[in-house]
C-alpha positions, 0 to 999 in steps of 0.5 A: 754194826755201829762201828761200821756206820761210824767208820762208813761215815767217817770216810764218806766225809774224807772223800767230801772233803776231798772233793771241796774247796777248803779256805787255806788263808786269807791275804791283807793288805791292800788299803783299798779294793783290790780291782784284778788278780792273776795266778802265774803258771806254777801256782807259785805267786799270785798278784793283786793289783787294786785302787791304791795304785800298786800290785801285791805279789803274794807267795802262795805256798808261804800266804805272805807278801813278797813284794809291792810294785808301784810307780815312784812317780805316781803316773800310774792311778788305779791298777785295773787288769793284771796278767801274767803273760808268756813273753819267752815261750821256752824260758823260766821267767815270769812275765808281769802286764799291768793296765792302770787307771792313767792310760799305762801299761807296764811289764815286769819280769822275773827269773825263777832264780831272781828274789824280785820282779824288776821292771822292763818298759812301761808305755803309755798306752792311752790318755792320762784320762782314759784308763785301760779297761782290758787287754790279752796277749798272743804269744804265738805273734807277739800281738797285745790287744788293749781296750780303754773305757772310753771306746779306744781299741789298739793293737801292739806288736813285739819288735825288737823288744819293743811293742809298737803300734799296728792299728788303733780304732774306737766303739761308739758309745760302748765300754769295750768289757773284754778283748780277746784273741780267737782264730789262732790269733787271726782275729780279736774279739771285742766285748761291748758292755752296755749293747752287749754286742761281740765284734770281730776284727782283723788282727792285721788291718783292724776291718770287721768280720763279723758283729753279733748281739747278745740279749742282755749287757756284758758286765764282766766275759771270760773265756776259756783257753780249753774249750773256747766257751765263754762266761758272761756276766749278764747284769741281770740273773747271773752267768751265762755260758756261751759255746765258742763263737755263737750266740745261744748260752748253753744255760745261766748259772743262777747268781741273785743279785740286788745291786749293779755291780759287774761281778767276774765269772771265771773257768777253773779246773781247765774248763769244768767248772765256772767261779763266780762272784756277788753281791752277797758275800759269796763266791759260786762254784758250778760244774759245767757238765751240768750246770749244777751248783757244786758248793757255795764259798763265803767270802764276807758277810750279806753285804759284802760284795765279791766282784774279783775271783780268779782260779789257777790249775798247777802241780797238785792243787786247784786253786781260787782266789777272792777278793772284796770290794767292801769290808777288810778289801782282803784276799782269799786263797781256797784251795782243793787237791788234785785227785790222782787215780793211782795214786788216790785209790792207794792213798785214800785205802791207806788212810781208811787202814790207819783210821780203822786202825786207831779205831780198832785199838781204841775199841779193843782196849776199851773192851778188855779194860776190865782184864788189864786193868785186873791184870796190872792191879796184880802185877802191882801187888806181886811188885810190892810184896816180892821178897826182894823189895820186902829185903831192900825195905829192911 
């Protein structure tokens, strides 16, 4: 009965585990807060772009640093926003966009053969003054929505394989938090941060749609590429979550918070949970099908305030990445294995026949260790006196 209680116990805590995120590896380097993260499609490399002025690419698979882009010129300041874009729709490059503190925008690319991203134009985008605070790109028209903190909204188009201008307009007394493409790319949607207000513009003449107000700030607004829905952070009590293009949050997903720092909640596991960062050393995973807290990741110690998370789903892993703006300034890499009906039933069976197993063997042998411990303390004696060894002694 206690060997069933045990091996029971033992396997409920594999399939726990199984269904957690586990830290893999902690990535330092960067000299002063990292500012922005983001995940390439195969879950092959992560970059992380922050305030001393360059972007780290890290191999995911190795948890080591491949390369470091900055400007030779140094035009660049601060790295505020990075993104892997889909530039070539059907082709085996990644493609790199990078916002910084001076107005710029850069794009590097990199073959899946090449050792190293290289890079293809870089613009600028805004004043040296006004540094970009967001941007989202549409593959499907080539379009490159871009925000700077000061209220400016333009709008790119990819000619030639060059971006060039569509339109440019401003918020009035607002810090355009987010932009985001919507209605098949006929419109984009422009966060405001301290009304909290969600306009919608044109894509082509920049005229507005439509104009709603939220209740609380827009610290921080990601959205999800599977549902639609939206995640806000609301400066206030934690993250709500929004359904596609309405007002009403479906529910807060509770994150305290003693200091005003925005903090980025993010969608993972193509929409079924939501990451989100603190004040306090902490990183929060909810399910979203009911709002529930799924498990509480430390990044740091109470003070330590984790304002960048960002998630990936590739291959065989779901992946998180967390970065600190106080403390070492490092990068955390958590990780949980894709669960695969088939193959995980069988897998899981396996492991529990191989742990009973060196269970079964280990007990049994414990058991009888009266026999064959008599038994070899025979054999021994049987040895020593056999007429053979007694002659070869002679």
């Amino acid at each position: 009965m206690a060997f069933a209680t045990f091996f029971n116990s033992l396997c409920n805590f594999h399939c726990d585990v199984q269904d957690k995120y586990v830290l893999v590896g902690t990535l330092n380097g960067h000299g002063r807060p990292p500012n922005c993260f983001a995940f390439n499609g195969t879950n092959t490399i992560l970059a992380s772009g922050g305030d001393d002025e360059e972007v780290r690419i890290w191999d995911i698979k190795r948890l080591r640093l491949c390369q470091r882009l900055m400007d030779s010129a140094g035009r660049w300041g601060q790295v505020t926003c990075v993104q892997f874009v889909n530039v070539e729709v059907h082709s085996n490059t990644d493609w790199l966009c990078l916002g910084t503190g001076r107005g710029m925008l850069a794009m590097y690319r990199k073959s899946r053969r090449a050792a190293e991203f290289a890079e293809a134009w870089s613009l600028q985008v805004f004043t040296a003054g006004d540094s970009v605070e967001a941007f989202a790109y549409d593959p499907n028209h080539q379009r490159l929505a871009v925000s700077s903190h000061y209220g400016r909204i333009k709008m790119l188009r990819l000619q030639q394989g060059k971006f060039v201008e569509l339109w440019e307009d401003e918020l009035l007394d607002a810090i355009p938090r987010a932009v985001f493409f919507s209605d098949n790319g006929r419109s984009v949607l422009i966060f405001a941060m301290e009304s909290g207000v969600i306009s919608s513009r044109d894509v082509e003449t920049s005229s507005t749609q439509s104009i709603k107000a939220l209740k609380t700030a827009i610290g921080y607004a990601s959205q999800c590429q599977v549902t639609g829905n939206v995640l806000i952070d609301n400066m206030r009590n934690g993250f709500d979550l929004y359904p596609h293009n309405r007002i009403i949050p479906l529910g807060t997903l509770p994150v305290p918070s003693t200091k005003m720092y925005v903090k980025a909640g993010v969608f993972g596991e193509t929409g079924k949970i939501a990451v989100c960062g603190s004040d306090h050393g902490r990183i929060y995973v909810y399910g979203l099908a009911d709002l529930k807290p799924r498990q509480q990741l430390l990044h740091g110690g109470s003070t330590d305030i984790v304002q960048i998370v960002e998630t990936s789903s590739a291959q065989d892993d779901y992946l998180i990445a967390s970065g600190t703006s106080t403390g070492k300034c490092d990068i955390r890499i958590w990780k949980r294995t894709i669960k695969r009906p088939a193959q995980f039933e069988g897998g899981k069976m396996g492991e529990r026949l191989i742990v009973c197993n060196i269970l079964f063997i280990f007990l049994f042998t414990w058991i009888t260790r009266g026999t064959w411990i008599s038994y070899f303390n025979d054999m021994k004696t049987d040895i020593s006196q056999s007429p053979y060894l007694l002659s070869k002694g002679r």
